[in-house]
PDB file with SEQRES, HELIX, SHEET and CRYST1 records, atoms N, CA, C and O in Angstrom:
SEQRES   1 A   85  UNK UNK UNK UNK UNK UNK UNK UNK UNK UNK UNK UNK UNK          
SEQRES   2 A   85  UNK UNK UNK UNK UNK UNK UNK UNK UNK UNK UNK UNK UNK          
SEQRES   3 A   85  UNK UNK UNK UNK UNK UNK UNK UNK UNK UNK UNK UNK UNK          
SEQRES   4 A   85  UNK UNK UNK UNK UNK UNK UNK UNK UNK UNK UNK UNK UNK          
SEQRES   5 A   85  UNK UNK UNK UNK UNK UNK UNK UNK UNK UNK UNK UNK UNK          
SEQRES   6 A   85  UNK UNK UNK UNK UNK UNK UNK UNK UNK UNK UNK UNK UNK          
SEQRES   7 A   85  UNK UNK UNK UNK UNK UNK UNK                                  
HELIX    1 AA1 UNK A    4  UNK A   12  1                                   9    
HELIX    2 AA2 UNK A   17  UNK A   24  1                                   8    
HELIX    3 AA3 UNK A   25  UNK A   29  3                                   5    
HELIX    4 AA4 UNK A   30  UNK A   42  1                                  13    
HELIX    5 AA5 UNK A   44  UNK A   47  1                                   4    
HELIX    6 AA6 UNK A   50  UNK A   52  5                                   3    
HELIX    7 AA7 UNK A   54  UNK A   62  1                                   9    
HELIX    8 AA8 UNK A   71  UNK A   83  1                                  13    
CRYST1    1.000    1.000    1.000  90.00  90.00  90.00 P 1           1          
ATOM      1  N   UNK A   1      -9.656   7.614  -3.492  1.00  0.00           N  
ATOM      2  CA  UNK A   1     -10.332   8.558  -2.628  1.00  0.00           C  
ATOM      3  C   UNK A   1      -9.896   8.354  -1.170  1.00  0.00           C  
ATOM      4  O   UNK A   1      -9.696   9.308  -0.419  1.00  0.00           O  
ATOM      5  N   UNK A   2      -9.746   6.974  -0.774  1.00  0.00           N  
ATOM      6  CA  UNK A   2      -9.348   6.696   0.437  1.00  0.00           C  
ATOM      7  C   UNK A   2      -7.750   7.463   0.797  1.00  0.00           C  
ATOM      8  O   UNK A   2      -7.553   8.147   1.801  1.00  0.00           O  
ATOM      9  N   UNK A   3      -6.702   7.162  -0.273  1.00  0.00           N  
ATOM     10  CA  UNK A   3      -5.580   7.658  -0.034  1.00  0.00           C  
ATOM     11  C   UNK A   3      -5.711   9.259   0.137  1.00  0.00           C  
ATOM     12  O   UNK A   3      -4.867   9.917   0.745  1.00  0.00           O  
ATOM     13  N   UNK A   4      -6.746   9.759  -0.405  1.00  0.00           N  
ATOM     14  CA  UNK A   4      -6.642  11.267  -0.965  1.00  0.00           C  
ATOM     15  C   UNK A   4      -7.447  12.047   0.739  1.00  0.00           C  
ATOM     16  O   UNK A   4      -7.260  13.197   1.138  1.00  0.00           O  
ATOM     17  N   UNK A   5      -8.033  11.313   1.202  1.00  0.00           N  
ATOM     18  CA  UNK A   5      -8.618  11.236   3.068  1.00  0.00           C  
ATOM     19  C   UNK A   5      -7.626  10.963   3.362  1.00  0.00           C  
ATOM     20  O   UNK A   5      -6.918  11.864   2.913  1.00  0.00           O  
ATOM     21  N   UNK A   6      -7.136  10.400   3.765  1.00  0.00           N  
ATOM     22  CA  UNK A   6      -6.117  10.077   4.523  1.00  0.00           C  
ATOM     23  C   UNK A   6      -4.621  11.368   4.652  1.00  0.00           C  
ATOM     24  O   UNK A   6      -3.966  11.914   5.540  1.00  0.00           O  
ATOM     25  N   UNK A   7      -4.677  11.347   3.465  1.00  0.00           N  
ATOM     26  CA  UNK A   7      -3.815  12.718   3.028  1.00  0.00           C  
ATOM     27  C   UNK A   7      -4.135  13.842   3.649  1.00  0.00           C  
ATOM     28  O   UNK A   7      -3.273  14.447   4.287  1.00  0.00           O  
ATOM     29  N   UNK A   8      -5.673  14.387   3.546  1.00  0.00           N  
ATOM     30  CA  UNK A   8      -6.046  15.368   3.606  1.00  0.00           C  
ATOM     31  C   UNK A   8      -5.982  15.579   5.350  1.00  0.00           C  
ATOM     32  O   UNK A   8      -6.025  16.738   5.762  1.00  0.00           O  
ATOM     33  N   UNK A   9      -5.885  14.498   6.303  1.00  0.00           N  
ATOM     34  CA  UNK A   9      -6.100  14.253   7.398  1.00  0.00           C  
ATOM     35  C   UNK A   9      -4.676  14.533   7.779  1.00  0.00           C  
ATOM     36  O   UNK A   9      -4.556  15.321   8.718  1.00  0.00           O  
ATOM     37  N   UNK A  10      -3.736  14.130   7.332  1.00  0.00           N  
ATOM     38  CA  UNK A  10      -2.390  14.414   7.610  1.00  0.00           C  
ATOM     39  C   UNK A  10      -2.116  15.586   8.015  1.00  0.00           C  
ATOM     40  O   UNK A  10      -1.622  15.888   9.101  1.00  0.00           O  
ATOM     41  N   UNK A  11      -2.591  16.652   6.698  1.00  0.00           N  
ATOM     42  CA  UNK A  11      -2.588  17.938   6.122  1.00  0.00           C  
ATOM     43  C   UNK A  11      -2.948  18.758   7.633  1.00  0.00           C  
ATOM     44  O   UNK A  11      -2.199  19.621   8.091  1.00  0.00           O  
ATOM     45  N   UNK A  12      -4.419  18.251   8.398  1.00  0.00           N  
ATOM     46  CA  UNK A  12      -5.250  19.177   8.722  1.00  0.00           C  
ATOM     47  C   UNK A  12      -4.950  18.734   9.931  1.00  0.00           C  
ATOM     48  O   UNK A  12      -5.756  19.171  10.752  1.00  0.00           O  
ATOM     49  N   UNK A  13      -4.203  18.109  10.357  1.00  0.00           N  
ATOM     50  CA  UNK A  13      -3.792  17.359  12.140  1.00  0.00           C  
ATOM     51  C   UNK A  13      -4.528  16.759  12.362  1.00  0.00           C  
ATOM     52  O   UNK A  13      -4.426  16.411  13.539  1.00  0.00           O  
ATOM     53  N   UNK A  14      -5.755  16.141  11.653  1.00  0.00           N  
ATOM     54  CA  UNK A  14      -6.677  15.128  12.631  1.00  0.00           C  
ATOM     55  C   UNK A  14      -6.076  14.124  13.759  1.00  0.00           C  
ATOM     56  O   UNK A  14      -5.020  13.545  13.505  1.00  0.00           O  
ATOM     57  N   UNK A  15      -6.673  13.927  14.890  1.00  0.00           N  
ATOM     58  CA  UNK A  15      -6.575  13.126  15.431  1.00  0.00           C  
ATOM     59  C   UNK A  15      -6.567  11.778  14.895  1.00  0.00           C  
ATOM     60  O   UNK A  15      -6.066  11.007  15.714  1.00  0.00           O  
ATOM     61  N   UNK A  16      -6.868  11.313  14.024  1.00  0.00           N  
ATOM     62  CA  UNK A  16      -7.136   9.914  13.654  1.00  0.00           C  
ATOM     63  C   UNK A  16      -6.360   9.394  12.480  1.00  0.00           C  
ATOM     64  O   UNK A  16      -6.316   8.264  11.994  1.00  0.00           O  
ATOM     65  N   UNK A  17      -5.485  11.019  12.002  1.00  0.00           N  
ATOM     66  CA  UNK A  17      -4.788  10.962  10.587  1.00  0.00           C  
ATOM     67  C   UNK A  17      -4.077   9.697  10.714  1.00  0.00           C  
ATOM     68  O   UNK A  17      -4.664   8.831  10.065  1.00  0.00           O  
ATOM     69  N   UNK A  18      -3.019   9.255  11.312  1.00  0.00           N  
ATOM     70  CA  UNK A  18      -2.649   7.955  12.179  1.00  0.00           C  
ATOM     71  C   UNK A  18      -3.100   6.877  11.314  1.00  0.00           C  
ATOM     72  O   UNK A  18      -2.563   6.621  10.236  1.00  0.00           O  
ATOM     73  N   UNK A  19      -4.341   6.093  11.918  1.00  0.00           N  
ATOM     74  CA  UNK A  19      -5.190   5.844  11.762  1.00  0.00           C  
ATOM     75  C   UNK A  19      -5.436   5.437  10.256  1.00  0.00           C  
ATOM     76  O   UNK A  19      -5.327   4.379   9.635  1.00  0.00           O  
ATOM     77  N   UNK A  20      -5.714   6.381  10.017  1.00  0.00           N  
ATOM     78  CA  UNK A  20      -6.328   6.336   8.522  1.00  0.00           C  
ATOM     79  C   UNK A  20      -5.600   6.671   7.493  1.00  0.00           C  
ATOM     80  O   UNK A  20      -6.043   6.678   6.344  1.00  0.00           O  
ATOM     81  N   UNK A  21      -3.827   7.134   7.967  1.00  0.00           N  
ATOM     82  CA  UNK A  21      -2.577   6.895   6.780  1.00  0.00           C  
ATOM     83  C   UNK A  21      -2.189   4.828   7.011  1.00  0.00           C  
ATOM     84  O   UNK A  21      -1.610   4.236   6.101  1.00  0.00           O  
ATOM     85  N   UNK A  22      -2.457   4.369   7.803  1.00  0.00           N  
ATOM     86  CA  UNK A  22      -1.658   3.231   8.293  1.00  0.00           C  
ATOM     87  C   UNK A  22      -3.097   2.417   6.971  1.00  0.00           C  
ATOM     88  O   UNK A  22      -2.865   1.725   5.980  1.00  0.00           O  
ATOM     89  N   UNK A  23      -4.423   2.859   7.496  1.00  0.00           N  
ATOM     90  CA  UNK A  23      -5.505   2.255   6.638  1.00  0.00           C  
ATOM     91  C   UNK A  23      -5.087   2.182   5.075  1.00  0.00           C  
ATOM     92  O   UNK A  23      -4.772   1.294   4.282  1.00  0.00           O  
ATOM     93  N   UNK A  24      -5.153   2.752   5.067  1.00  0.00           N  
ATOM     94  CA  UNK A  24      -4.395   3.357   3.306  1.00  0.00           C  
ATOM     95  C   UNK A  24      -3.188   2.855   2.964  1.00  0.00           C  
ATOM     96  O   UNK A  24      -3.115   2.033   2.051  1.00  0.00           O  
ATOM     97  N   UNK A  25      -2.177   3.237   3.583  1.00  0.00           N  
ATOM     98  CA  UNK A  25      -0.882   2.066   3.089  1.00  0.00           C  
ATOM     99  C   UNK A  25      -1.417   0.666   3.023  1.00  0.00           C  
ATOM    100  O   UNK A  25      -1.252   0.065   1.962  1.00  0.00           O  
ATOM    101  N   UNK A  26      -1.946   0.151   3.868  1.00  0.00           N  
ATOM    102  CA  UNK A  26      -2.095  -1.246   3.692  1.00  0.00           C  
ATOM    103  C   UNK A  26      -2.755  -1.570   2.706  1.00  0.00           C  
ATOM    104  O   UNK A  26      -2.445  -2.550   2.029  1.00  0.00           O  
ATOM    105  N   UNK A  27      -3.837  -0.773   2.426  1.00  0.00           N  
ATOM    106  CA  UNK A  27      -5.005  -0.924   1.204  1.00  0.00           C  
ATOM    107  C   UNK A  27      -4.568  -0.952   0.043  1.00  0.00           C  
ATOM    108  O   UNK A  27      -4.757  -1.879  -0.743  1.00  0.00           O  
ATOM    109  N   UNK A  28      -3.756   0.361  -0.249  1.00  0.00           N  
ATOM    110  CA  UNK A  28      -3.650   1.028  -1.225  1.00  0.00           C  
ATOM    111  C   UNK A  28      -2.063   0.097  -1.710  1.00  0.00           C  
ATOM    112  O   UNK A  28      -1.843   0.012  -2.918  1.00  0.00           O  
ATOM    113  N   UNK A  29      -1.335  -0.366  -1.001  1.00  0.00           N  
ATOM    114  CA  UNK A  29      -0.051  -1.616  -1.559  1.00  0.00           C  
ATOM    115  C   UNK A  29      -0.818  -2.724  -1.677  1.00  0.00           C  
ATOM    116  O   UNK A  29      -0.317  -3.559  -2.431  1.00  0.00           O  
ATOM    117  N   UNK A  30      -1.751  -2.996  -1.248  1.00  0.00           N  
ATOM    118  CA  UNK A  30      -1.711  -4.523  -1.437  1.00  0.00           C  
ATOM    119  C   UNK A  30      -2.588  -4.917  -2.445  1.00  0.00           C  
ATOM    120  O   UNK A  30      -2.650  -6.021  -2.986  1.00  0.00           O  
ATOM    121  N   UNK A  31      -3.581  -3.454  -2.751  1.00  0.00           N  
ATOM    122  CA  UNK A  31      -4.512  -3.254  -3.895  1.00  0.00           C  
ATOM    123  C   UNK A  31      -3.560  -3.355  -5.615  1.00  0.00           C  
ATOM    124  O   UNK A  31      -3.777  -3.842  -6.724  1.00  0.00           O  
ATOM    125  N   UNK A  32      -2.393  -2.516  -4.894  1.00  0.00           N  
ATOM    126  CA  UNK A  32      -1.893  -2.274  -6.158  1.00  0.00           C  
ATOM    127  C   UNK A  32      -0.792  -3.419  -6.728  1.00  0.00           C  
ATOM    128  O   UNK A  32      -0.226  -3.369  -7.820  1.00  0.00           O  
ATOM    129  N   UNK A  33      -0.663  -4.299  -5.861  1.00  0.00           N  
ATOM    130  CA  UNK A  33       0.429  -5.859  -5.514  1.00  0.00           C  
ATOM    131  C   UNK A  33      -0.447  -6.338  -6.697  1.00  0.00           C  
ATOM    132  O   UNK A  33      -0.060  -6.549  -7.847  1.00  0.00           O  
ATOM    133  N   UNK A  34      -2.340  -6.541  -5.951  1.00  0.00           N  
ATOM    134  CA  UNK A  34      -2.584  -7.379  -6.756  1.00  0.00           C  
ATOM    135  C   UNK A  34      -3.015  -7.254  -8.016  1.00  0.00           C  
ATOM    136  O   UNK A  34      -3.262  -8.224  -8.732  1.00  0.00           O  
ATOM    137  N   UNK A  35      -3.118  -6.190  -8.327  1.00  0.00           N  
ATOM    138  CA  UNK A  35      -3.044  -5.912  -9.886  1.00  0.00           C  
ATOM    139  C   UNK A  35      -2.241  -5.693 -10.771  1.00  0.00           C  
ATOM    140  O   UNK A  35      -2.422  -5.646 -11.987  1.00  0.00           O  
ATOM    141  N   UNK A  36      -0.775  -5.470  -9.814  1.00  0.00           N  
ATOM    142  CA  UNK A  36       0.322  -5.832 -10.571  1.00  0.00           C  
ATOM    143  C   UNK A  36       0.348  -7.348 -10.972  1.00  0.00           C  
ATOM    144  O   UNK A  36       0.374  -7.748 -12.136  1.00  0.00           O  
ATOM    145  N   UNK A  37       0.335  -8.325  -9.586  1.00  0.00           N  
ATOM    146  CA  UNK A  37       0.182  -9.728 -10.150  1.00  0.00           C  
ATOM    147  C   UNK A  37      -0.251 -10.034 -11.075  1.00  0.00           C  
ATOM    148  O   UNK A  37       0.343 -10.799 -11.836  1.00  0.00           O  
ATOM    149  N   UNK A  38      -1.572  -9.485 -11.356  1.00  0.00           N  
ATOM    150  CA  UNK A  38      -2.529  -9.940 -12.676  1.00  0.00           C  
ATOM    151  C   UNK A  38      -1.949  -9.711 -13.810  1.00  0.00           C  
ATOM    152  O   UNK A  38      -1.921 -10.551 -14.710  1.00  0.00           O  
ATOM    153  N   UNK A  39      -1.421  -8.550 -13.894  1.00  0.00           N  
ATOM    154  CA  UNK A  39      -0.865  -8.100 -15.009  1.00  0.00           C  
ATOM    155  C   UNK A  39       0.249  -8.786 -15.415  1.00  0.00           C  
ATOM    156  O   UNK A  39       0.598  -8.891 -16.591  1.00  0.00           O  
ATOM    157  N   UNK A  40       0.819  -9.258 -14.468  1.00  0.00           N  
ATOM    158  CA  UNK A  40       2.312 -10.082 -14.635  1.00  0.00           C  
ATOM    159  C   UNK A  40       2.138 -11.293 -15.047  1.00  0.00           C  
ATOM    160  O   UNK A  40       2.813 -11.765 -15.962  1.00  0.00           O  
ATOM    161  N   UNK A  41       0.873 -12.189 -14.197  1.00  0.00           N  
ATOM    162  CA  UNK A  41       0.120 -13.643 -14.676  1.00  0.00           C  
ATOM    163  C   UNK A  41      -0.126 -13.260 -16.388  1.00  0.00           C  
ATOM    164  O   UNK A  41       0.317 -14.074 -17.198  1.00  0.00           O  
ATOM    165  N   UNK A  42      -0.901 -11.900 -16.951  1.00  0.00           N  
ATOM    166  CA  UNK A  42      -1.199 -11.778 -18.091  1.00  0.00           C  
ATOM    167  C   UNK A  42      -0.533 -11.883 -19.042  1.00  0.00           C  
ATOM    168  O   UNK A  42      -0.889 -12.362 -20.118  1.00  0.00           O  
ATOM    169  N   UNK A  43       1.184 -11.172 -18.592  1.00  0.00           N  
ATOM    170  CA  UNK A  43       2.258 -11.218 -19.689  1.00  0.00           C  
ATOM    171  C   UNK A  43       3.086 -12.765 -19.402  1.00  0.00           C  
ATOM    172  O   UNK A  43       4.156 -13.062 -19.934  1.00  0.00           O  
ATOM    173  N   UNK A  44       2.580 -13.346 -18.768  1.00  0.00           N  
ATOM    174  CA  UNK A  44       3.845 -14.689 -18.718  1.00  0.00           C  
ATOM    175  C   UNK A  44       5.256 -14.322 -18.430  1.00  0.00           C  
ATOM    176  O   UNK A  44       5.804 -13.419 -17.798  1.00  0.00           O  
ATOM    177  N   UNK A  45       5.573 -15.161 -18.996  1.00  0.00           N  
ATOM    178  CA  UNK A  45       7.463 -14.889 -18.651  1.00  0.00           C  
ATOM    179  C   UNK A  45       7.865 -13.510 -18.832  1.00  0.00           C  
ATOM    180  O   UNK A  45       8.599 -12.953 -18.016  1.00  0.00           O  
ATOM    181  N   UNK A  46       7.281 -12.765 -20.173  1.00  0.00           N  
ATOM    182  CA  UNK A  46       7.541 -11.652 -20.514  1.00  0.00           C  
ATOM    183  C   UNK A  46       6.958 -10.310 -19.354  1.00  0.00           C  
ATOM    184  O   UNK A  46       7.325  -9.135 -19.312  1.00  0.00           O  
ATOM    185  N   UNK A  47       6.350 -10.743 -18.843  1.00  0.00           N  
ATOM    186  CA  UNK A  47       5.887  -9.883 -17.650  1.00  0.00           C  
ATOM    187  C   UNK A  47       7.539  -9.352 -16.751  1.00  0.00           C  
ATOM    188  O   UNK A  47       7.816  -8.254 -16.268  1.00  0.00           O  
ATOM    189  N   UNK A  48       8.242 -10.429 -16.797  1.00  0.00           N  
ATOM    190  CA  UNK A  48       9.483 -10.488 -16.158  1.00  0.00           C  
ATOM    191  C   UNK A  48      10.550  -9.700 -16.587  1.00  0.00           C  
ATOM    192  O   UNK A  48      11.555  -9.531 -15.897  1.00  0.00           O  
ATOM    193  N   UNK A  49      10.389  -9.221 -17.661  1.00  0.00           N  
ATOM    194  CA  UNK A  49      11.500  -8.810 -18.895  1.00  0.00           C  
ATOM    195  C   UNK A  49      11.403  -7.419 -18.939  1.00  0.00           C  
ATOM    196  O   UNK A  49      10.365  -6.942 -19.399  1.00  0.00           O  
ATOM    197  N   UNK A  50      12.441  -6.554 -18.480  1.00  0.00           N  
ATOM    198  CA  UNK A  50      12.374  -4.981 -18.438  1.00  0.00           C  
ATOM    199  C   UNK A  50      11.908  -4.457 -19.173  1.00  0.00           C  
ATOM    200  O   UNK A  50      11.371  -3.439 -18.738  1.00  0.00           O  
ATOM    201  N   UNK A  51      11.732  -4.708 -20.829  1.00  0.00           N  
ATOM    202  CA  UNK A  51      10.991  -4.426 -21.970  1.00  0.00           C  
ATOM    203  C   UNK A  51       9.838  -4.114 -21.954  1.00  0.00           C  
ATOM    204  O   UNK A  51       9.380  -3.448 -22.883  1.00  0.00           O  
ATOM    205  N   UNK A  52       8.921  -4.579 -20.707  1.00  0.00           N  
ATOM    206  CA  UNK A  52       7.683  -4.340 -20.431  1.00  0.00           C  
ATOM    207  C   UNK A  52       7.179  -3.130 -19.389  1.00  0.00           C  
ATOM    208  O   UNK A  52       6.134  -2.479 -19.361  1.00  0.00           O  
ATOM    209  N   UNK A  53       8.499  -3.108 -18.455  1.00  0.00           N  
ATOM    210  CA  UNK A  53       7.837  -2.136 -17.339  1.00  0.00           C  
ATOM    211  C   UNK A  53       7.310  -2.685 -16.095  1.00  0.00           C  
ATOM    212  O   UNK A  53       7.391  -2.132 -14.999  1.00  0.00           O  
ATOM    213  N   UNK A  54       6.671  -4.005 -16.382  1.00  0.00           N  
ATOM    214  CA  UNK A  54       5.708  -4.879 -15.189  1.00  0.00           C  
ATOM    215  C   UNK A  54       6.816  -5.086 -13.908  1.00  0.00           C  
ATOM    216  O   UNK A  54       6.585  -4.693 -12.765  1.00  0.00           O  
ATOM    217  N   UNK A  55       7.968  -5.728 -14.298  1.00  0.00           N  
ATOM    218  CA  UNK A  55       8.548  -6.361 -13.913  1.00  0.00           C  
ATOM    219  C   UNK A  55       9.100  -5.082 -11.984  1.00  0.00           C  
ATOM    220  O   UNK A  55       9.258  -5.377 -10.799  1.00  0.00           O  
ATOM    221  N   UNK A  56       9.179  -3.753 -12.801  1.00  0.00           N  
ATOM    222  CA  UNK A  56      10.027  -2.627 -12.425  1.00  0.00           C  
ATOM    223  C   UNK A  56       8.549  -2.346 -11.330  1.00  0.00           C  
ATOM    224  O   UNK A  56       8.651  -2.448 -10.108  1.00  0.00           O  
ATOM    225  N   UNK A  57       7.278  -2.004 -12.000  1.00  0.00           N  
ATOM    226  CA  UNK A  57       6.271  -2.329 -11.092  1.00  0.00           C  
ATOM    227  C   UNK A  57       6.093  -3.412  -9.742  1.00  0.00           C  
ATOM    228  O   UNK A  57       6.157  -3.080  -8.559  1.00  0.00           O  
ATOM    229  N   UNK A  58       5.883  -4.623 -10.212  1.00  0.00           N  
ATOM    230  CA  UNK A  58       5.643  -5.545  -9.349  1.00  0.00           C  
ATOM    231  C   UNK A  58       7.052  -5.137  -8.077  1.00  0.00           C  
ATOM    232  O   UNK A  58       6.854  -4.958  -6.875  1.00  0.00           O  
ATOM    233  N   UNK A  59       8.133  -5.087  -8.634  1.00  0.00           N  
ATOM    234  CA  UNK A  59       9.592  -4.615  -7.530  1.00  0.00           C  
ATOM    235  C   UNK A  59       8.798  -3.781  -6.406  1.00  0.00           C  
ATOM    236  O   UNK A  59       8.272  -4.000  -5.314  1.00  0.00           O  
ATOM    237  N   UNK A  60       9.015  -2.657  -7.323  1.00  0.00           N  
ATOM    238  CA  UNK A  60       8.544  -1.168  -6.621  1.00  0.00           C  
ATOM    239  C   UNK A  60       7.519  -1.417  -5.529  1.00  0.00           C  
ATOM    240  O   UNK A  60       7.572  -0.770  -4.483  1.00  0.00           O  
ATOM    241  N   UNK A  61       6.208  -2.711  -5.831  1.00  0.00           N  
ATOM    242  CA  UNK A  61       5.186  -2.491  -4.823  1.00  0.00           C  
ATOM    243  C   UNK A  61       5.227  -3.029  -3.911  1.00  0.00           C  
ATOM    244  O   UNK A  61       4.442  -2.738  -3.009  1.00  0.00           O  
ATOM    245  N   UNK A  62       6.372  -4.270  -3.731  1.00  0.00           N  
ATOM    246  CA  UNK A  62       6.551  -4.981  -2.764  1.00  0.00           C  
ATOM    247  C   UNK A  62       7.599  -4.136  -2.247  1.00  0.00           C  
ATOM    248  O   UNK A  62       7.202  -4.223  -1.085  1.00  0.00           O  
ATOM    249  N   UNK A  63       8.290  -3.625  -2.183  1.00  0.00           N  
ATOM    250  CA  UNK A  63       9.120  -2.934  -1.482  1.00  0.00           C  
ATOM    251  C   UNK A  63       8.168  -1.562  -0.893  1.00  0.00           C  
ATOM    252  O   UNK A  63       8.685  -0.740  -0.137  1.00  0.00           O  
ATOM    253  N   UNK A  64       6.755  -1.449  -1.340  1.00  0.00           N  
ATOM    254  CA  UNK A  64       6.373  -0.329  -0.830  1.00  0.00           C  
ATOM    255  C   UNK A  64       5.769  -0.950   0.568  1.00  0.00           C  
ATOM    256  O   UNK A  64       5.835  -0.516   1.718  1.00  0.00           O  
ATOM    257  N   UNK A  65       5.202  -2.040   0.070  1.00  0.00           N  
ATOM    258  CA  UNK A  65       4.994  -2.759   1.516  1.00  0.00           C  
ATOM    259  C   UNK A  65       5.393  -3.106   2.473  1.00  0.00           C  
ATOM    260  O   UNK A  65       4.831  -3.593   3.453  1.00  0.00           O  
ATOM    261  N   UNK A  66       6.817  -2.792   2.182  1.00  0.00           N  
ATOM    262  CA  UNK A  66       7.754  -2.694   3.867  1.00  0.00           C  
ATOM    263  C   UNK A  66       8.318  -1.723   3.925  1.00  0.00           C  
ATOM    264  O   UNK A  66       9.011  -1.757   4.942  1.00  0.00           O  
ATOM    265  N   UNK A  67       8.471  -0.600   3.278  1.00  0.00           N  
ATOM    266  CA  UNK A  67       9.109   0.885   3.200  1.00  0.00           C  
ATOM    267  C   UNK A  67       8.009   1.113   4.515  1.00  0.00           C  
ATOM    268  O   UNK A  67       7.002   0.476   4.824  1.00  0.00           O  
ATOM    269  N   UNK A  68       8.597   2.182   5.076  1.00  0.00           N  
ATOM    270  CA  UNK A  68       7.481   3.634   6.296  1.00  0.00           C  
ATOM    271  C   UNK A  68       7.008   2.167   7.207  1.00  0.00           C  
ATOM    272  O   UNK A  68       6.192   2.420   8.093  1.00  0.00           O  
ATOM    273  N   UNK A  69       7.337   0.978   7.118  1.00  0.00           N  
ATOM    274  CA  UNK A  69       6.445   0.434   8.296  1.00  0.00           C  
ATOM    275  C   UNK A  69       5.895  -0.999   7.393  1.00  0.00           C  
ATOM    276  O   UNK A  69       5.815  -0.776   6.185  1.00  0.00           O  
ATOM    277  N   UNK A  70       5.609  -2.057   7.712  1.00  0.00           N  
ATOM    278  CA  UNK A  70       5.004  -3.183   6.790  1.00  0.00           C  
ATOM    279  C   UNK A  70       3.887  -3.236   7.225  1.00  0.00           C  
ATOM    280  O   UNK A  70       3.593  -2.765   8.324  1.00  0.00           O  
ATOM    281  N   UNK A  71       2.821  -3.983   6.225  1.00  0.00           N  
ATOM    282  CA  UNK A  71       1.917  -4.079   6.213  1.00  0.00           C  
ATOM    283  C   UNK A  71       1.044  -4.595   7.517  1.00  0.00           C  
ATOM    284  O   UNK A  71      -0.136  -4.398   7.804  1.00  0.00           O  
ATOM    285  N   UNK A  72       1.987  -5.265   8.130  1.00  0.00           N  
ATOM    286  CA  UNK A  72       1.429  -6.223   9.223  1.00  0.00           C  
ATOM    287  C   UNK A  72       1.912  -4.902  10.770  1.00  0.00           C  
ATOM    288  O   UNK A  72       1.208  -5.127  11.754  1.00  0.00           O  
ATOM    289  N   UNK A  73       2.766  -3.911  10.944  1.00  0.00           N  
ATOM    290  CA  UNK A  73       2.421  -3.245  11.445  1.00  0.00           C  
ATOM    291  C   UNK A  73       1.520  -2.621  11.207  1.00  0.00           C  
ATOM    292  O   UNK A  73       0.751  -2.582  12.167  1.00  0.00           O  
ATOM    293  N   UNK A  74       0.995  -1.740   9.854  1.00  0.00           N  
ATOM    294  CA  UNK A  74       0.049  -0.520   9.788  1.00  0.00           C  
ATOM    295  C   UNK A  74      -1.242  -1.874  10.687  1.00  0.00           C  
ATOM    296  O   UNK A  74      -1.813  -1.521  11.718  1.00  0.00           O  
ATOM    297  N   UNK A  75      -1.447  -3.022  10.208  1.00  0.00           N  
ATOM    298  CA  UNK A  75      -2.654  -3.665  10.748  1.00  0.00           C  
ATOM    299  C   UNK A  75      -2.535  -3.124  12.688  1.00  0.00           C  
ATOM    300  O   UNK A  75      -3.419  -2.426  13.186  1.00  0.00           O  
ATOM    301  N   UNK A  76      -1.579  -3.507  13.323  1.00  0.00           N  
ATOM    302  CA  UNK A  76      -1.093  -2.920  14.543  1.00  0.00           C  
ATOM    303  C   UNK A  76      -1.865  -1.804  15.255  1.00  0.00           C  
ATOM    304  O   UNK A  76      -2.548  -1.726  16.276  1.00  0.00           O  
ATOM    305  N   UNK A  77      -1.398  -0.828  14.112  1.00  0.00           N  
ATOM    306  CA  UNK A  77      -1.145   0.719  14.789  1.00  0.00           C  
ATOM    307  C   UNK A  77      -3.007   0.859  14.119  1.00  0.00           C  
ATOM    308  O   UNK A  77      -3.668   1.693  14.738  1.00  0.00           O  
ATOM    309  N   UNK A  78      -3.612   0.260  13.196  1.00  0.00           N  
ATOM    310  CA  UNK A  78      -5.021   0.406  13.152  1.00  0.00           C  
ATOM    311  C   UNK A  78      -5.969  -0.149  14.593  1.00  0.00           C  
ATOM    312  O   UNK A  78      -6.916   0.392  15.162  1.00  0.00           O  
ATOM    313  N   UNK A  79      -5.083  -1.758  14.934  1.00  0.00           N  
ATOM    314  CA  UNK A  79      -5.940  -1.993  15.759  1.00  0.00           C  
ATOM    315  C   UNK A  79      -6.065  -1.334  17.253  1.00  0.00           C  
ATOM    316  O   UNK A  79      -7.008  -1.316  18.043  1.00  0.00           O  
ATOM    317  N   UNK A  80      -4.503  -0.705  17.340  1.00  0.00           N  
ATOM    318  CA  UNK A  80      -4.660  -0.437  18.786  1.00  0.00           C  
ATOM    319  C   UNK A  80      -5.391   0.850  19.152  1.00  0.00           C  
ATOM    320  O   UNK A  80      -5.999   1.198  20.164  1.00  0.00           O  
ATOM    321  N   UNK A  81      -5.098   1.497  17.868  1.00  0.00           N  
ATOM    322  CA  UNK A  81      -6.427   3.091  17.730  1.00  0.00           C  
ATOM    323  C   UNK A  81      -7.718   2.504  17.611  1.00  0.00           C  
ATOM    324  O   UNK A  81      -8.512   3.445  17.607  1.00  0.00           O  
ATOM    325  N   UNK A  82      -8.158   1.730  17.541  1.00  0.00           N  
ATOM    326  CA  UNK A  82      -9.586   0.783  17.378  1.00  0.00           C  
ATOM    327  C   UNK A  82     -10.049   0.415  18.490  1.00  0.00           C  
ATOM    328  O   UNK A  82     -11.265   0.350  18.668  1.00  0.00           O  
ATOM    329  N   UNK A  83      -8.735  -0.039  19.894  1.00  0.00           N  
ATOM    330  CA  UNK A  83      -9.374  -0.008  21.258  1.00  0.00           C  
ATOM    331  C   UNK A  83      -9.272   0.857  21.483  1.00  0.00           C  
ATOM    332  O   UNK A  83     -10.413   1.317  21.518  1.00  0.00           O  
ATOM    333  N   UNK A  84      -8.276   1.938  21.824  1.00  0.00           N  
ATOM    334  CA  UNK A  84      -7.907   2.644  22.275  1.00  0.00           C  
ATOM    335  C   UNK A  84      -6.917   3.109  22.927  1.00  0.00           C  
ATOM    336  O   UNK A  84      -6.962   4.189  23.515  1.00  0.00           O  
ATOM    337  N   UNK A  85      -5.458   2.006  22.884  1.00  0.00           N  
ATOM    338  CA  UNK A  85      -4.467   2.178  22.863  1.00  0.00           C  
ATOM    339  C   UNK A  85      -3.653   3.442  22.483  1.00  0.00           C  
ATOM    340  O   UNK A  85      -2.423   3.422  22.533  1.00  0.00           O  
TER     341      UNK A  85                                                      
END                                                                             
């Protein structure tokens, strides 16, 4: 729901869209990191093994976390809209 706000904010020019796309990348990769992890802890070695899919996952999400900006900027560009930068 958060990603799907954030979207919709894009869409509509909000002022804060900013804001609340940078909120969402960070959330929404690092949400999905760690449930890839789990899933990968779940399959063991085989988690690793293309046969599964996990492996092609876990890739994909860490690279989403530095694609458009890394995680530790979106924190940045949240805080300085937070003073008012």
């Amino acid at each position: 729901m958060f990603l799907r706000q954030a979207a919709w904010k894009l869409d509509q020019g909000a002022a804060d869209a900013t804001k609340f796309c940078a909120m969402a990348k960070k959330f929404v990769t690092e949400a999905g990191s760690r449930v890839a992890d789990q899933c990968l802890q779940l399959h063991g070695g085989y988690g690793y093994l293309a046969d599964y899919g996990i492996e092609k996952t876990v890739r994909d999400l860490r690279v989403h976390q530095i694609l458009e900006g890394t995680n530790e900027i979106m924190r940045l560009i949240v805080a300085r809209q937070m003073v008012g930068r």
